[in-house]
Rosetta silent file (secondary structure, phi, psi, omega in degrees, C-alpha in Angstrom):
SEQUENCE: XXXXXXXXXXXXXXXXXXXXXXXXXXXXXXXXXXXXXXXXXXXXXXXXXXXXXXXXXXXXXXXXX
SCORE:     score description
SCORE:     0.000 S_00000001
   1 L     0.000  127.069  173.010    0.000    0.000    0.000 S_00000001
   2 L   -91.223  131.439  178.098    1.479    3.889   -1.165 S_00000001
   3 L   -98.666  118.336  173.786    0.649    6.721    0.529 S_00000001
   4 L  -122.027  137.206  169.068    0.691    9.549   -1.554 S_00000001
   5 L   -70.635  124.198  165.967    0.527   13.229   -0.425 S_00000001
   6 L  -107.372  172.561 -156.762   -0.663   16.411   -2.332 S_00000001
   7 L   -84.868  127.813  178.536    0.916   19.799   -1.069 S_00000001
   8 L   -54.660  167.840 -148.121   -1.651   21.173    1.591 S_00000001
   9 L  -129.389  132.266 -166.911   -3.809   24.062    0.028 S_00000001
  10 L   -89.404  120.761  172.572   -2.928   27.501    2.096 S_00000001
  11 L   -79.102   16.222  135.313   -5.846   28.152    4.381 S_00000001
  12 L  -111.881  148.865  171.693   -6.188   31.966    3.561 S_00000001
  13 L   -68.125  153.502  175.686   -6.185   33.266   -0.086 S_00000001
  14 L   -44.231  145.740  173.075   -3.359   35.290   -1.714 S_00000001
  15 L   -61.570  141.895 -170.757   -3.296   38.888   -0.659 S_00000001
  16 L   -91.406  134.305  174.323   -5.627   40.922   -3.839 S_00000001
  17 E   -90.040  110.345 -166.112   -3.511   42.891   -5.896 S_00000001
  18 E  -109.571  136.801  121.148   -4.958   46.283   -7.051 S_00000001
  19 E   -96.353  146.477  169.147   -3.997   48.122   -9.843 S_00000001
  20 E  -133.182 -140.987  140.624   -3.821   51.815  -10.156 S_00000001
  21 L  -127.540   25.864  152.590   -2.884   55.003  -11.844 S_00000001
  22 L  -101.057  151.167  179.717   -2.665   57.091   -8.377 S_00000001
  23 L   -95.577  -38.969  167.070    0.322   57.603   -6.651 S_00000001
  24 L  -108.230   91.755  171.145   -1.550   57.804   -3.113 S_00000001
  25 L   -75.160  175.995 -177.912   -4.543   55.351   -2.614 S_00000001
  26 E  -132.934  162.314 -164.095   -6.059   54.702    0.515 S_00000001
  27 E  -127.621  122.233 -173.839   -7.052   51.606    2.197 S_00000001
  28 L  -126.682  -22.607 -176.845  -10.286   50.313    4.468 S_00000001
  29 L    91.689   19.946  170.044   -9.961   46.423    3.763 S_00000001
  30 L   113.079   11.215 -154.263  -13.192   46.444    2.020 S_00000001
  31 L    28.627 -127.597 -149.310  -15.133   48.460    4.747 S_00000001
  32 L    21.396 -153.593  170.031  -18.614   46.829    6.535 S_00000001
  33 L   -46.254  -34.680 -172.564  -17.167   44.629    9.515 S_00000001
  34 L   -66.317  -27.271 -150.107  -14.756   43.258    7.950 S_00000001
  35 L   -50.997 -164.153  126.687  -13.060   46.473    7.372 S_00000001
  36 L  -143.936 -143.471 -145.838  -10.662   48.140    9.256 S_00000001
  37 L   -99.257  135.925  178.553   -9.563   51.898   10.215 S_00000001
  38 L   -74.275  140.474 -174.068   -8.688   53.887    6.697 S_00000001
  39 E  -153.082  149.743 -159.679   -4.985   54.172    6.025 S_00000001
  40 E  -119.984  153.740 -168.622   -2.978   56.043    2.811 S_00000001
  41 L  -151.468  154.042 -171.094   -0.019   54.741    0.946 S_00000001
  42 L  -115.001 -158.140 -145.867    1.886   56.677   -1.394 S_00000001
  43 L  -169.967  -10.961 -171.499    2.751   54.532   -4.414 S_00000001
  44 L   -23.947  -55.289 -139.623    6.313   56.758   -4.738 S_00000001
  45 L  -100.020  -10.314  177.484    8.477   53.449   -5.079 S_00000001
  46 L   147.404  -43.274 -150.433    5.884   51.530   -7.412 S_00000001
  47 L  -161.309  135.240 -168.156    3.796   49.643   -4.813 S_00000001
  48 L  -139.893  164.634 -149.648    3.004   49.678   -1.415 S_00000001
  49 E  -144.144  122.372  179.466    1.282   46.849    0.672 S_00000001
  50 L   -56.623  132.642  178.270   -1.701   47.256    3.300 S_00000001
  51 L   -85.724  -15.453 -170.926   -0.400   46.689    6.821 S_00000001
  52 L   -95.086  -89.631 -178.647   -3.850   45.523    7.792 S_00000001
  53 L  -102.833   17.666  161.121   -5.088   43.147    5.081 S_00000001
  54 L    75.754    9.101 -172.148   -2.118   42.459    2.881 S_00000001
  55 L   -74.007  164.297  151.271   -3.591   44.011    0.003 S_00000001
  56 E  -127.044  130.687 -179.750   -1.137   45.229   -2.595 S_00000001
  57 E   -98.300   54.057  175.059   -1.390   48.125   -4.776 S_00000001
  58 E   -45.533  159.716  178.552    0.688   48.844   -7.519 S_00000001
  59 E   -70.292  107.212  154.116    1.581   51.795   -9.708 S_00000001
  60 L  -123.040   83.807 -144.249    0.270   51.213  -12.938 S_00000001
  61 L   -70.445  139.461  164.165    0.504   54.600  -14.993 S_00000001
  62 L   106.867  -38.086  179.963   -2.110   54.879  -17.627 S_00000001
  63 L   -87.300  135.889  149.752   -4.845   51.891  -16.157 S_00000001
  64 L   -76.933   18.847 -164.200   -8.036   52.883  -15.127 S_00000001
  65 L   -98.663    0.000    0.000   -8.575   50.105  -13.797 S_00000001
């Protein structure tokens, strides 16, 4: 009899990656409950990364998205 293993599955999802075409966004973690306290990131170096909820935001000149 073989045992075979698959690689456990990470029990939280990847941090969401926003792009934008501001250099300072701001952050709430999606507000309702979940939220948390609004916090601003400047975008100077390309990309800056929510201390709260991992999001990351890059610099992406030109997307509106």
């Amino acid at each position: 009899m073989s045992e075979h293993q698959t690689p456990a599955k990470s029990a939280t999802p990847d941090p969401e990656v926003i792009y934008t075409d501001k250099r300072r966004v701001s952050c709430d973690g999606g507000g309702g409950a979940l939220g948390h306290p609004v916090v601003w990131y400047s975008l100077e170096d390309g990309e800056a990364e929510c201390g709260y909820c991992d999001r990351k935001f890059i610099y992406k000149p030109g997307d509106s998205h």
